[in-house]
N, C-alpha and C positions, 0 to 999 in steps of 0.2 A: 387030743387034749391040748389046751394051749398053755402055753410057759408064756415069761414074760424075764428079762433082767434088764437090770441100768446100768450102764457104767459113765462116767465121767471124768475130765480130766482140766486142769490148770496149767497145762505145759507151757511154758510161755512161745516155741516152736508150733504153729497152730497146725502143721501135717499132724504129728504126734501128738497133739491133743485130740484129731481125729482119730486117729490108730488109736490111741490108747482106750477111748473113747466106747468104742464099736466093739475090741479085740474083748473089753468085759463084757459087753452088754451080749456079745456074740457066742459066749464064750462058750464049748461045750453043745452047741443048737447045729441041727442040721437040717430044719425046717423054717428057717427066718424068712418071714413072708414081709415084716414091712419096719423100719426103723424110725422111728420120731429123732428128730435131729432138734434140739433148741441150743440156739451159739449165742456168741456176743457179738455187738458192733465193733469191740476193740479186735477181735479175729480178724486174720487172715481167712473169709470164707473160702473161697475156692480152695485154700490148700486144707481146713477143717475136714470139707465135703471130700473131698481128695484120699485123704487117713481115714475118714469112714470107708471110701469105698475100695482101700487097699487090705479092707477088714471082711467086708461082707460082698456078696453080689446081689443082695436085694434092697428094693427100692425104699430110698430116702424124700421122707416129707419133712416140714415143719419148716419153723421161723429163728431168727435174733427174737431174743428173750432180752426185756427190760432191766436191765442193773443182775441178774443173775440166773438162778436157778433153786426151786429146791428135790432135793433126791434123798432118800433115807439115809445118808452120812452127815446131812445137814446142808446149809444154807452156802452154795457155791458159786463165789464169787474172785473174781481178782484184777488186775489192772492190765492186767495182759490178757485179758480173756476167758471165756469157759466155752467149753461144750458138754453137755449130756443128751446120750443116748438112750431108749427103749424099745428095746429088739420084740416083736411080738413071734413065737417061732409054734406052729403048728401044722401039723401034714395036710391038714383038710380045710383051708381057710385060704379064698384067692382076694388078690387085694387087686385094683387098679388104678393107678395114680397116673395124674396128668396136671398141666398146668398151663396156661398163656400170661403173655403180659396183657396190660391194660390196651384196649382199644376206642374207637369211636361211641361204641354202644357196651356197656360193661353187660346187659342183660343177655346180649350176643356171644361175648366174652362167655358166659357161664352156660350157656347152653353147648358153644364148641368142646370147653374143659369138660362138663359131663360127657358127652359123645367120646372124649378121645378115652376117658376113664376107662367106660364100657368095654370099649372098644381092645385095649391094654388088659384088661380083666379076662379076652377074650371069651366074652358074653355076650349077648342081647336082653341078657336080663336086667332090672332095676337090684341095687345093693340092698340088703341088709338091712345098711346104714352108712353112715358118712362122714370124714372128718373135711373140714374147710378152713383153708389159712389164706388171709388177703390184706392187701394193703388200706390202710385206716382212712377209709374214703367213699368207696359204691359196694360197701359186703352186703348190700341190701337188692341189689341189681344182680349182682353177681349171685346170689342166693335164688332169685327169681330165675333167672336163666336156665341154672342147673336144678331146679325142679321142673320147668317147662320142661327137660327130657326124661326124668325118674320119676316125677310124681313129689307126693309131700312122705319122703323118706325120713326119718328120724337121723339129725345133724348133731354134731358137736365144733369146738373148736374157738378159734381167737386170731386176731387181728396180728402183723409183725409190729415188733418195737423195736424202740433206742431207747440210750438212756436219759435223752433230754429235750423229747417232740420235737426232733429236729429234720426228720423225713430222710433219717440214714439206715431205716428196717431194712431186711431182706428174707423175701421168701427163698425156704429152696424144696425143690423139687428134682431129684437126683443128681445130674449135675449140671443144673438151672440154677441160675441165682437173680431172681429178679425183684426188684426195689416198687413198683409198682402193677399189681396185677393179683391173679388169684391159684391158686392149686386145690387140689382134692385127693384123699385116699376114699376108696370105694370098696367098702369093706363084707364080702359073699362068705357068710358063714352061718351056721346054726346056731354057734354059739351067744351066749345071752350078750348083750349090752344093752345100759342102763345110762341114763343121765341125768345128774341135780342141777338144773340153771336157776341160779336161785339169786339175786340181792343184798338176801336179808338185813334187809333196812326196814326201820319201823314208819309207819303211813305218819305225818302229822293233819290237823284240822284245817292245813294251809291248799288248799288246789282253787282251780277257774280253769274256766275254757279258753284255748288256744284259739285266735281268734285272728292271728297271722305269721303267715311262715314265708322266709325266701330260699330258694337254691335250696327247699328239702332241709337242712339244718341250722337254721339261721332263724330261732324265735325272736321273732317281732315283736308282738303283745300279747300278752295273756288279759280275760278282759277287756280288753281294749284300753289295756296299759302296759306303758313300753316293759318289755320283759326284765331288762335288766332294776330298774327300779320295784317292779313285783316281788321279783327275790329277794333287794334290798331287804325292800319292807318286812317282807315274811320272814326275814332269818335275820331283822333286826340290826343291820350293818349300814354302813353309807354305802350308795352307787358307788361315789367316787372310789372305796375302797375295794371295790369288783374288776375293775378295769383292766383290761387286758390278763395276763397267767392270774392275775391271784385270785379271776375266780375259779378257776380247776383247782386250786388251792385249798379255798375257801369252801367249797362245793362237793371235796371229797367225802365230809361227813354230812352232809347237806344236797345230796343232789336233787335230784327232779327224777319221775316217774311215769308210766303211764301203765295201764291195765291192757290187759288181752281182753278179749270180748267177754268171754266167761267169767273172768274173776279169777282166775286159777295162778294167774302170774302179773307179777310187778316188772316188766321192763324198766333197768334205770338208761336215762338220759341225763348223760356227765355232763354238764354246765363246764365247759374247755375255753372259752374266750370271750371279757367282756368288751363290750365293743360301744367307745364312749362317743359323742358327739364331734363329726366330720369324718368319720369315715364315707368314703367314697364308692364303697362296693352295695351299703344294708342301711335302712334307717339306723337312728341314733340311740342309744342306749338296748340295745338287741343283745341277744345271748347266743353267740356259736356253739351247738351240741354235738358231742360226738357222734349223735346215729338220727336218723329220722324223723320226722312228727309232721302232721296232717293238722292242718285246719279245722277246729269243728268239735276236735276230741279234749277228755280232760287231762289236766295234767297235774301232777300230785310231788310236796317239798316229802322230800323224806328226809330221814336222821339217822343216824348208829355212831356209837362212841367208837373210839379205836381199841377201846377192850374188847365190845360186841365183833368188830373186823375180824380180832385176834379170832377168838373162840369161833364165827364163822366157819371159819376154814373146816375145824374138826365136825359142828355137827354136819355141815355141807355133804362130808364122807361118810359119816355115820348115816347119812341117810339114801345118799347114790347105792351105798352097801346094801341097804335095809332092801331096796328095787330089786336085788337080785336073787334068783332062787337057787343058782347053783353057788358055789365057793367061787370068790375071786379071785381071779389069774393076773392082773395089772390093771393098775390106774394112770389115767392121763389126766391130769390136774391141770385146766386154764385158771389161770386167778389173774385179776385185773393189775397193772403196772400202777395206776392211779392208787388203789388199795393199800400196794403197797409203799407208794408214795407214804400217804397216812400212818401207816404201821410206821414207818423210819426205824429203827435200831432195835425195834423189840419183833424185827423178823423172825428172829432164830423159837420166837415163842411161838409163830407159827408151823416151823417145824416139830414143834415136840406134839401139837396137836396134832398133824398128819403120820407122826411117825405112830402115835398112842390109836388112832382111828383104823391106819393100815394092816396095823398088825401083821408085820413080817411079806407082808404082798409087794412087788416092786412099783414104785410110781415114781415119775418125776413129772414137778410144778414149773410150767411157764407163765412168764409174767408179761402179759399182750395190753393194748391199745383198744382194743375190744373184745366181745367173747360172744360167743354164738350158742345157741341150742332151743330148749322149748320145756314143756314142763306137763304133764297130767296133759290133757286134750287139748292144749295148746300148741300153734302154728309154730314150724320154726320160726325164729328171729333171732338179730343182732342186738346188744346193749352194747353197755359199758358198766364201769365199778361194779363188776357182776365175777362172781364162779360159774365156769362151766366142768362139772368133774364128771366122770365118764369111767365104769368101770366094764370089765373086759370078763366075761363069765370064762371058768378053767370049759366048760361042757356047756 
């Protein structure tokens, strides 16, 4: 049967915010098979991962988390840093973790880090399921890769942050700490896991066809009009008032979309940099997105108020819940940095929704740069301003 606990800590000495960190979440468990690690960039990581691993002997994933954390004490944050832990501890569940930094071909890149998984797992089988943390750039390469060795395994997970896009993330992967690149837990168990990758942004009557793209996230025109003025007009603003951060700003209750083949899911595409006339790398008025888009497909404004954000969160869980047929043992909570950019100071009302939704089950929320998973008979994929929540069956 699987258990699950959290523990976290604000020590401003970041060994001992590791130790203290690990020693809860460990506490009492003699079967700890795998530890979610989310730190901050104000940490000392090496010495965080350090105090974890003077607590536990089993393998450490996960990323820096965007301005905090949240865990059923509430919303943990501080100036010195955080970490929280989630120990997953069960006798019959093998996990295999690996990771590389970034190379010449990221798709290569994800085919080595699955191989080395397997291989750590020792198995020749494909997982379960999968968790994936990478740097806010090729998770879409990196995704392909590590399904070129597994097959289309059901994925969870999110992108590393900071707190100010400033490319000071760091993956870690036991005692790796890499700033560019990708990791995986490879998760061989019977027991149930479920996933809500959801949006939940409402569709508006604003879409057209994507009709150019550069370097993969760099919308040119929609229609065959420059992208950044499309937006303008659709969301009723000046260009000029888009230009550079303040459309990630601007964008957050407003992003962009696109459909899976099916119909069954809204990938959002966060509108991250406008990009005004003389730029030298993209045509002129173009939109830098955070994850991918093709030529050809549609693309769709969406909307949601920061109340709709708020309340998000809860039924997101009430329905990852709903997926599961045994009783929950722990939740891993991705929720978008962007998102909670938007929320600003009425974070803590996200916590009272996850803590009302959990119902005494341990989880802890990281706040990523992207979020990964898939939905009903849809493919994996990457967004952004997205939930990816992920519950963990006790059987």
């Amino acid at each position: 049967m699987l258990k699950s606990k959290v523990g976290y800590s604000i020590n401003p000495d970041s060994f001992m915010m590791g130790l203290e960190s690990a020693k809860d979440s460990c506490k009492d468990f003699t079967n700890v098979k795998l530890n979610f690690l989310f730190t901050s960039v104000k940490s000392n990581i090496k010495k965080v991962v350090k105090g974890v691993q003077s607590a536990t002997m089993a393998p450490i994933i996960g990323c820096t988390s965007s301005g905090g954390i949240i865990v059923p004490d509430g919303y943990i944050t501080s100036e010195e840093g955080f970490a929280g832990v989630l120990s997953l501890n069960d006798p019959d569940m093998v996990v295999g973790v690996a990771c590389h930094e970034a190379g010449r071909n990221a798709r290569a890149v994800g085919r080595k880090v699955a191989i080395e998984a397997v291989e750590n797992a020792r198995t020749t089988r494909a997982p379960a399921y999968f968790y994936m943390v990478a740097s806010p750039k090729e998770e879409e390469e990196y995704l392909m890769g590590i399904q070129d060795v597994i097959g289309r395994v059901p994925m969870f997970g999110g992108s590393a942050a900071d707190d100010t896009v400033e490319g000071n993330w760091k993956i870690i992967c036991n005692d790796k700490i890499i700033n560019d690149g990708v990791a995986v837990a490879f998760f061989y168990t019977d027991n149930e896991i479920a996933t809500s990758f959801t949006g939940a942004y409402r569709e508006t009557d604003n879409r057209g066809l994507i009709t150019k793209v550069e370097n993969d996230r760099t919308l040119v025109t929609i229609d065959g009009i420059s992208a950044l003025k499309k937006y303008a007009h659709w969301t009723n603003v000046s260009p000029n008032s888009l230009i550079g951060q303040n459309l990630l700003i601007a964008s957050i209750t407003k992003p962009l979309g696109i459909k899976d083949p099916l119909g069954n899911l809204t990938v959002i595409r966060h509108p991250m940099f406008g990009n005004d006339m003389g730029t030298k790398t993209t045509s002129d008025d173009t939109i830098t997105l955070g994850n991918k888009v093709v030529e050809g497909t549609a693309i769709i404004q969406l909307e949601a108020t920061v109340e709709e954000l708020i309340h998000s969160t809860g039924n997101t869980l009430k329905e990852v819940k709903r997926k599961l047929y045994a009783d929950p043992a722990a939740y891993i909570l991705i929720h978008c940095g962007g998102r909670k950019l938007g929320i600003g100071n009425r974070i803590d009302e996200v916590h009272k929704q996850l803590v009302k939704e959990a119902k005494g089950v341990p989880f802890i929320t990281a706040f990523t740069f992207g979020e990964y998973g898939y939905d009903e008979h849809s493919s994996n994929i990457c967004g952004g301003l997205m939930l990816s929540f992920t519950a963990f069956g006790k059987n």
